[in-house]
TIZAGU-540700 format. One line per field, with one value per residue (C-alpha): x, y, z; residue number from 1. Coordinates in steps of 0.5 Angstrom, whole numbers, plus 500, padded with zeros to 3 digits. Layout:
px	(X;...)
py	(Y;...)
pz	(Z;...)
k	(NUM;...)
This chain:
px	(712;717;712;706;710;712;705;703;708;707;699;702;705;700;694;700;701;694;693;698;700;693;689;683;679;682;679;673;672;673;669;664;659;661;661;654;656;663;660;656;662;665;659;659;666;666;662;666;672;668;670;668;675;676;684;682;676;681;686;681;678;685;686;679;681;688;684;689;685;681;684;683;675;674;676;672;666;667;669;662;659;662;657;651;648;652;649;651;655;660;661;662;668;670;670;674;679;680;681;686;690;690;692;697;699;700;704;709;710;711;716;720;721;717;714;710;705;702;705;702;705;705;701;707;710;704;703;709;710;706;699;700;701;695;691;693;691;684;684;685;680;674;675;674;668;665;666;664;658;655;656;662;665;668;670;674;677;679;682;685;689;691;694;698;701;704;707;711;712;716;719;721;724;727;731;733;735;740;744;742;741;735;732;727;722;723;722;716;713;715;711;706;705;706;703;698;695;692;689;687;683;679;678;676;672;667;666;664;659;655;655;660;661;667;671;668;671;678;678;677;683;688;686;688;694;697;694;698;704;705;703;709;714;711;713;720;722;720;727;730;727;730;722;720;713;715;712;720;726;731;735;731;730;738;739;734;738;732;732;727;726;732;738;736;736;741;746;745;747;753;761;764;767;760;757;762;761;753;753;759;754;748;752;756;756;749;748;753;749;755;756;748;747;753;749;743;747;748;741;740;745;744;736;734;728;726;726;722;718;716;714;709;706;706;702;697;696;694;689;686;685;681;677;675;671;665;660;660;658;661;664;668;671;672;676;680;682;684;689;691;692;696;703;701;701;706;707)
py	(253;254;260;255;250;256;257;250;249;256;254;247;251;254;249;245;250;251;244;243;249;252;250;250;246;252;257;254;255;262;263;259;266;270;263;266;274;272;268;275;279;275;276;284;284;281;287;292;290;290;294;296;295;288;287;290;284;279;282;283;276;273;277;273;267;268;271;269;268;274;275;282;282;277;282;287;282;279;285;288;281;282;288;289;285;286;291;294;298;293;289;296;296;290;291;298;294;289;294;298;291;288;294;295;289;289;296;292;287;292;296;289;287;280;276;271;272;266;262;264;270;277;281;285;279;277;284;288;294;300;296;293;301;302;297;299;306;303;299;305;309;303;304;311;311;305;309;316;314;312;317;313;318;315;309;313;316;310;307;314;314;307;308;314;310;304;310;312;306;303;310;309;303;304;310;307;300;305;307;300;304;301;301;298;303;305;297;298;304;301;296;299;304;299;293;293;300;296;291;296;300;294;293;300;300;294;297;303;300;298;305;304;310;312;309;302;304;306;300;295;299;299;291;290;294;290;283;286;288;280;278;281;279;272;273;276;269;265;268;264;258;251;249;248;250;257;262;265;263;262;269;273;278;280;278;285;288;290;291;285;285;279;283;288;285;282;287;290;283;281;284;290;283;280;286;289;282;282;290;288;281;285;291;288;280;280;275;270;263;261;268;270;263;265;271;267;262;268;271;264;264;271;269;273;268;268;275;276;271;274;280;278;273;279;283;278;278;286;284;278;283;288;282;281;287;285;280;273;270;267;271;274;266;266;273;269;264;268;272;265;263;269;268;260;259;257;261)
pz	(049;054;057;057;060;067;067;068;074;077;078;080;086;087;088;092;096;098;100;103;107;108;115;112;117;121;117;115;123;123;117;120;123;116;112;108;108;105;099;098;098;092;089;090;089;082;081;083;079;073;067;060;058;055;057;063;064;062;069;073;071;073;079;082;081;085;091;097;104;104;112;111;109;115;119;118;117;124;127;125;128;133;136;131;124;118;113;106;109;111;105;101;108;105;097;098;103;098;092;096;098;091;088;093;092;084;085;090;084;080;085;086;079;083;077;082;087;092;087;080;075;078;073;071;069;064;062;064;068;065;064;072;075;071;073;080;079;077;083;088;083;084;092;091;087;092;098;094;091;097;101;105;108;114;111;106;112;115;109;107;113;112;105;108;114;110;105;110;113;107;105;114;112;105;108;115;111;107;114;118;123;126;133;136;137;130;128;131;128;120;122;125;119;113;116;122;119;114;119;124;119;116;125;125;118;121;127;123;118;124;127;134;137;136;143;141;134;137;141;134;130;137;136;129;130;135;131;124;129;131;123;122;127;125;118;120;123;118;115;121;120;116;115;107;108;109;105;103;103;109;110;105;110;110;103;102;108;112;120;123;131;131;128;131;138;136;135;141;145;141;142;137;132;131;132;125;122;122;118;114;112;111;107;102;103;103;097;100;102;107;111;111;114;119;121;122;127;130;131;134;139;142;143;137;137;143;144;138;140;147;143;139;143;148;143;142;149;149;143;147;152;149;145;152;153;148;149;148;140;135;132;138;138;131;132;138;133;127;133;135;127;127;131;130;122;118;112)
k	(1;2;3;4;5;6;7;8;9;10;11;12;13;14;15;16;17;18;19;20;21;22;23;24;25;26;27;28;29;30;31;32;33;34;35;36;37;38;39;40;41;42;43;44;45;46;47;48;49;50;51;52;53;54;55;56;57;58;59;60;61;62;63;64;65;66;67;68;69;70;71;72;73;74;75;76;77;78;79;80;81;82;83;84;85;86;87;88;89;90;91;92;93;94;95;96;97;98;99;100;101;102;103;104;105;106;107;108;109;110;111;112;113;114;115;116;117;118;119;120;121;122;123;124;125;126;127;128;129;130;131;132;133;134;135;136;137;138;139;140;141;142;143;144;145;146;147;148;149;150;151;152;153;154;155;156;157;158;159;160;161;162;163;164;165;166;167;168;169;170;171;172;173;174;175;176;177;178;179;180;181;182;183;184;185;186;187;188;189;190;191;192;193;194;195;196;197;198;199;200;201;202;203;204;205;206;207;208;209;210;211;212;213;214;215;216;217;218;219;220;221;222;223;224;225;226;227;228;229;230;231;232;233;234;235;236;237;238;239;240;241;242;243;244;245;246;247;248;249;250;251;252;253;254;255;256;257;258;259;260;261;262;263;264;265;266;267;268;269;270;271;272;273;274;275;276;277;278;279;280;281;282;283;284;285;286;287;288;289;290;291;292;293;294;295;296;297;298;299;300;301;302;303;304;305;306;307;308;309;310;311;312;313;314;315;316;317;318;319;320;321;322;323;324;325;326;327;328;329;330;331;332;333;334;335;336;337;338;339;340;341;342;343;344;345;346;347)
């Protein structure tokens, strides 16, 4: 009683969440060029999770149906629209990225014991652990059978350099966390490995599907690249504002003792006493509510915000910038409201 109880509220939150934190008017315009090729994808993404296992069906069914904004399919849509017509090619650049990202994401359930995503049960915590690697694995497995079976060899590429890159990136980020010894350029580097690289291949997996030359298909991938770095840097200062409608809880961040752009800087701006105090807070107090919110006054006062802030905004500058190398159509403008979307969402 008490599991259906949860399972009620969880999907609750969810519907919650999504009406009143999701901008759809928003979204519905920067779908507005691709509208129709994004309801074929699901179709043909529904196909490509297909199973003749019925446990597995049941997961996949369950994954389907908790779908969060499809950001990264729009990408590859738009970024193909940009420059020629959206052909088979390009859903399949869009079926292998979303297997990639769902897998990934059911894997990094299971790594962080997480037992809600986007507001409903992770699938570790409906079917633990064993079955959600597997259905990871199986996930990773239909990519690759997409891409092979029809002779997608850039696409796989593309797509396998990006798994490669947000490998490194977390294992970067796992050890420099350890030593809190994090600088800025290599705050950069995780996060351009963990997250932007995936959003670039998505940029660089639409130009590729309809067949760009390889300059045109480099400019795309930088240009994903500097989107996903402000998409994270966004995120990071969630952790430092007092908004419920973020999508984490204030201090987050801290409590897992990672190194965001905010404390990085602020490190290098504050005097041997608080300098010790933040490392000290983040090393063995990182659960108590009171110094953690002292770290972020902090943070604050030092204009850790600001500075982080300046930088994303910087970033979007460069990826508007190369937007504006390509002609003008409708999906160019949705791209320019997806950026904007980007550093002005609010979760």
């Amino acid at each position: 009683t008490l599991f259906i109880y949860s399972y009620i509220l969880t999907l609750f939150i969810g519907i919650l969440a999504d009406k009143i934190f999701l901008p759809m008017n928003v979204l519905k315009e920067i779908k507005k060029p691709i509208e129709k090729e994004m309801m074929l994808f699901e179709e043909k993404f529904k196909k490509n999770m297909k199973s003749h296992v019925p446990l597995l069906d049941k997961i996949m069914h369950y994954i389907i149906k908790r779908k969060g904004k499809q950001m990264r399919p729009m990408f590859i849509f738009l970024t193909a629209k940009l420059h020629d017509e959206i052909n088979d090619s390009t859903y399949r650049a869009a079926s292998l990225i979303e297997l990639l990202h769902t897998a990934t994401l059911v894997h990094d359930d299971v790594v962080d014991d997480a037992n809600i995503r986007r507001g409903f049960f992770s699938i570790n915590a409906l079917w633990k652990n064993k079955i959600s690697v597997l259905v990871g694995d199986y996930l990773l497995s239909q990519g690759l059978m997409v891409s092979v079976e029809n002779e997608e060899f850039e696409l796989l590429k593309i797509v396998s350099n990006a798994v490669r890159e947000m490998s490194q990136g977390e294992l970067l980020q796992i050890e420099k966390s350890r030593k809190l010894d994090i600088k800025e350029d290599v705050y950069f580097e995780i996060i351009r490995q963990k997250t932007a690289a995936l959003i670039a291949a998505c940029c660089a997996c639409g130009a590729t599907s309809v067949k760009q030359n390889k300059d045109i298909i480099k400019k795309m991938y930088t240009f994903g690249e500097y989107i996903g770095i402000a998409f994270q840097m966004k995120d990071d200062l969630f952790d430092y504002e007092n908004n419920l409608t973020i999508g984490k809880p204030v201090g987050i961040d801290i409590k897992e003792q990672k190194m965001t752009l905010p404390i990085i800087y602020t490190l290098n701006h504050v005097n041997q006493n608080e300098k010790n105090f933040i490392i000290n807070v983040i090393k063995n107090h990182n659960t108590n509510e009171k110094k953690v919110a002292k770290v972020i006054n902090i943070v604050r006062k030092n204009n850790g915000i600001e500075y982080t802030t300046q930088k994303m905004i910087d970033y979007k500058k460069r990826a508007l910038e190369i937007l504006k190398e390509f002609k003008n159509n409708e999906a160019k403008k949705s791209l320019e409201l997806l950026v904007n979307h980007v550093i002005e969402r609010e979760k």
